[in-house]
C-alpha positions as CSV (number, residue, x, y, z in Angstrom):
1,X,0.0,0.0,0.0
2,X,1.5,3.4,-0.9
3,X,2.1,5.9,1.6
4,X,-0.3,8.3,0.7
5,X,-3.3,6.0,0.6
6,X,-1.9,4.5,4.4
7,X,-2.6,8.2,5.1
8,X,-5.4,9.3,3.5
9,X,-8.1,8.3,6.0
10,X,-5.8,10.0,8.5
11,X,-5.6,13.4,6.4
12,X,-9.5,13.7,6.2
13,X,-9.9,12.7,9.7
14,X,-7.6,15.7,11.0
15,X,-9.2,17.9,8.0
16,X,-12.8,16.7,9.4
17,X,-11.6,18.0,13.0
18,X,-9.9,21.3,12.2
19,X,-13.5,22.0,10.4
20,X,-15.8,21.1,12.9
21,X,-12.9,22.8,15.4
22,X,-12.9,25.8,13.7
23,X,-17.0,26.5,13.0
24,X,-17.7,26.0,16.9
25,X,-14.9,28.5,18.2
26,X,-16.0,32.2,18.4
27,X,-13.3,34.4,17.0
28,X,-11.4,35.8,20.2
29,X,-12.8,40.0,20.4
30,X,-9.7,42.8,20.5
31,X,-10.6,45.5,22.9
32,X,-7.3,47.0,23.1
33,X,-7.3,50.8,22.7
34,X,-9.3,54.1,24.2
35,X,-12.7,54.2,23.0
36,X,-15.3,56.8,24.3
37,X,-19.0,57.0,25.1
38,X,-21.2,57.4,22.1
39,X,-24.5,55.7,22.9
40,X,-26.2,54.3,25.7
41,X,-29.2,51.9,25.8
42,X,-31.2,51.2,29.5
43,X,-34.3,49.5,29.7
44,X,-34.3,49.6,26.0
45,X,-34.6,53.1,25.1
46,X,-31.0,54.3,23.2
47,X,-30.0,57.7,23.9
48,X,-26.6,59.2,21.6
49,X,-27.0,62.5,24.1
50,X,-24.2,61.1,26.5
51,X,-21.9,62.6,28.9
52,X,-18.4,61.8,28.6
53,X,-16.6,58.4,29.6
54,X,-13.8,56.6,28.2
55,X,-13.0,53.0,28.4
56,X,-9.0,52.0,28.1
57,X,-7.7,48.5,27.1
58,X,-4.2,47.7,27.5
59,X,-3.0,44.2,27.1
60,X,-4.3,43.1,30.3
61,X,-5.5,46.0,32.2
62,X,-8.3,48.7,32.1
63,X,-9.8,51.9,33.4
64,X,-13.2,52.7,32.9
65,X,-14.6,56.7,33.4
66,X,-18.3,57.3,32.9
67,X,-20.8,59.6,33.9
68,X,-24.6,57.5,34.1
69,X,-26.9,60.3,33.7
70,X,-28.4,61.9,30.5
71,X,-28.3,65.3,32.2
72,X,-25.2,67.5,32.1
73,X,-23.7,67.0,35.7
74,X,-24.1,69.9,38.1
75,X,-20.6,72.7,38.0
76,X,-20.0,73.6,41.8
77,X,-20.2,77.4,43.0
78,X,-16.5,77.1,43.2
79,X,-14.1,75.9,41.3
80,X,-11.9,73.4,42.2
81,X,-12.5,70.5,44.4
82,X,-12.1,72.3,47.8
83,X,-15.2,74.6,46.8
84,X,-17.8,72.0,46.1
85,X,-20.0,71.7,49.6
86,X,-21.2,68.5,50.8
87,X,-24.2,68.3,48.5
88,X,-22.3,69.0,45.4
89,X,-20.0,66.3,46.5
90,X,-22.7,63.4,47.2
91,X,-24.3,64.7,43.8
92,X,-21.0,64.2,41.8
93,X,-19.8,61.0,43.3
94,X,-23.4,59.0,42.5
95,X,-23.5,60.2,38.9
96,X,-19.5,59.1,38.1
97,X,-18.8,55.7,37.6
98,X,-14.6,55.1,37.7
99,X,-12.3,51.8,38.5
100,X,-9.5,49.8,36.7
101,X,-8.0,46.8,36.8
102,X,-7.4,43.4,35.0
103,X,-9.6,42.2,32.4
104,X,-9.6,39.3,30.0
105,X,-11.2,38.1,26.9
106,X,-12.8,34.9,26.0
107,X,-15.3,34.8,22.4
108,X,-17.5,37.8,23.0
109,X,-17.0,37.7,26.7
110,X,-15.2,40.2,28.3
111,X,-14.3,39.3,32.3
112,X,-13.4,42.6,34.2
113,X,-11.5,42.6,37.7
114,X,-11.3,46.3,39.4
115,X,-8.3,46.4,41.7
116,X,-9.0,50.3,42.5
117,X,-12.5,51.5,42.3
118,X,-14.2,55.1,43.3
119,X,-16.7,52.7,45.2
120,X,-14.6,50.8,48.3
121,X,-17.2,48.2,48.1
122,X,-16.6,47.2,44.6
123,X,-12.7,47.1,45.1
124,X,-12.7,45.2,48.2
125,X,-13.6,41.3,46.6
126,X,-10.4,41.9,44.6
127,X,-9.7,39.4,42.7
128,X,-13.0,37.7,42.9
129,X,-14.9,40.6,42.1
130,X,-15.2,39.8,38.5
131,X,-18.2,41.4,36.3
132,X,-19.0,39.6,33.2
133,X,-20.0,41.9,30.0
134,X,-21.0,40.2,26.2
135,X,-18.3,42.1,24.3
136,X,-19.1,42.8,20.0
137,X,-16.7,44.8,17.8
138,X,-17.3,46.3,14.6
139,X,-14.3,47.9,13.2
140,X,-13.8,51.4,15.0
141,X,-17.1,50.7,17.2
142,X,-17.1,48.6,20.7
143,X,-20.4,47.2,22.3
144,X,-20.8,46.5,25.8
145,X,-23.7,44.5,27.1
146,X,-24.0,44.7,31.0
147,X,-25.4,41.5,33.0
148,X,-28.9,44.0,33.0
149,X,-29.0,43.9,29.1
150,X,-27.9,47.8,28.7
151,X,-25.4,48.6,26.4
152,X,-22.9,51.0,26.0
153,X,-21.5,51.8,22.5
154,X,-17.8,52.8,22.6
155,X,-16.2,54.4,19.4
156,X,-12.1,54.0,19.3
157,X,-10.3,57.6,20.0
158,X,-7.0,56.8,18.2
159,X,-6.1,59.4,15.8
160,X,-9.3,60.9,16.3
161,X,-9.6,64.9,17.6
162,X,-10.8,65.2,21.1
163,X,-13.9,64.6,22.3
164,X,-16.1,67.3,22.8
């Protein structure tokens, strides 16, 4: 028997495989970058009149900055930190959103870890306080889908102008 037909049943075996292999893997989701806030949608209703926020991928590390109101947030009397009064304070600190850590990517599964987080609470499971988000990219465009079923959509900031 020649050696190609000894390995022929072999060959479409491992062809077989790699096929079946490759249709039931999810291509792997590349969040690297800065990407800011462009959309919004809670309890279904999508709203492109955002504050500001930016999400930053490294390699293996993140920051997240959001405001999570539709309303422009209130500017203290005074300027500066030191000027705001109590009330201003409480009213800034529920309306931002801020922590970083680790993150990784698995499919469309993005697994997020905060190590420092504006919120104690949140930062004190580290590393078990993991949140889970369904991850989509389409070209310069990011979508987040939060365990609630909101989204965020993020567009990349590279070599783009500010945001304004």
């Amino acid at each position: 028997m020649s050696r190609i037909k000894r390995f022929r049943p072999f060959g479409v075996a491992l062809i077989l495989l790699s096929t079946l292999g490759v249709a039931g893997v999810q291509a792997q989701v590349s969040v690297e970058g800065a990407w800011t806030v462009a959309e919004w949608t809670v309890d279904g209703t999508t709203t492109s009149d955002v504050q500001r926020g930016i999400f930053i991928f490294t390699s293996t590390h993140y920051s997240i900055f959001f405001v999570s109101q539709a309303e422009a947030r209130a500017v203290p009397a005074q300027p500066g930190a030191g000027g705001m009064t109590d009330a201003e304070k409480v009213v800034a600190y529920d309306e931002f959103t801020a922590n970083s850590g680790r993150y990784t990517v698995q499919g469309n599964t993005l697994t997020t870890a905060a190590y420092m987080a504006k919120n104690p609470g949140y930062m004190a499971g580290w590393p078990e306080n993991q949140v889970e988000y369904t991850v989509r990219r389409e070209g310069d465009s990011l979508h987040l889908t939060f365990g609630n079923g909101n989204t965020v959509h993020l567009v990349r900031r590279e070599g783009q102008p500010a945001p304004g």
